[in-house]
N, C-alpha and C positions, 0 to 999 in steps of 0.2 A: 466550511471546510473545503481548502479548494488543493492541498497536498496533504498528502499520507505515505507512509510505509506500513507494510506489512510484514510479520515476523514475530520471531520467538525468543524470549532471553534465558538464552545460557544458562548452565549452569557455574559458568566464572562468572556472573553478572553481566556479560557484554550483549549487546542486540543483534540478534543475528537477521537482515534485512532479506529477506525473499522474494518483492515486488514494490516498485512504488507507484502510483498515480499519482496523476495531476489533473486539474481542471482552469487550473491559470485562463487559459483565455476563454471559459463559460462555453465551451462546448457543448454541454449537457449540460441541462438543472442540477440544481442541488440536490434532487430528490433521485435526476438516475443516477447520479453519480454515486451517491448514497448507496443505492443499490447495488452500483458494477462494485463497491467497494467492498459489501457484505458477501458478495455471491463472492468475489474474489477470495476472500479471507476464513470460506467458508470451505471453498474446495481448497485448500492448502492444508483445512483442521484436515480434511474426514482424508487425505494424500498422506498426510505425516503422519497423523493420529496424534496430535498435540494442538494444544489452547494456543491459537493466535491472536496477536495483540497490531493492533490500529492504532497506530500514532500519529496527530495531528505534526506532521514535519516535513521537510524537503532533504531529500537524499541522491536528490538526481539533478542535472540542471534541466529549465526548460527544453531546452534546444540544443542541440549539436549539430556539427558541420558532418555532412556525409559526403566523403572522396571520390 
C-alpha cells in the first residue's frame, strides 16, 4: 500500500474524501506508514463520530508546483 484516501460514503453513494497519503517515494516503511494511516483514520472516526473507510487509491497528484 503506497496511496490511500481516507473518508466516508454518503448517503447518495458518492465518497466523500477527507485526507490522502502517500508513500510513493518509501519514505517511511510499510509498517509506519500503516500506522500514520490507522492513527489518521482513527482521529477523523472519534472527530465525526462515523466509520471511516481506507481505500487503496490515489486522489491527489504526487507533486505540485508551489509559486
Amino acid at each position: 500500500m503506497e496511496t490511500v484516501s481516507i473518508g466516508y460514503h454518503r448517503e447518495d453513494g458518492d465518497f466523500a474524501v477527507l485526507a490522502t497519503l502517500n508513500n510513493n517515494d518509501g519514505h517511511m516503511s510499510d509498517n509506519a506508514f500503516g500506522e500514520l494511516v490507522g492513527y489518521v483514520a482513527s482521529k477523523l472516526c472519534r472527530q465525526l463520530v462515523c466509520e471511516m473507510v481506507v481505500l487503496e487509491r490515489q486522489d491527489a497528484p504526487d507533486y505540485v508546483e508551489v509559486e
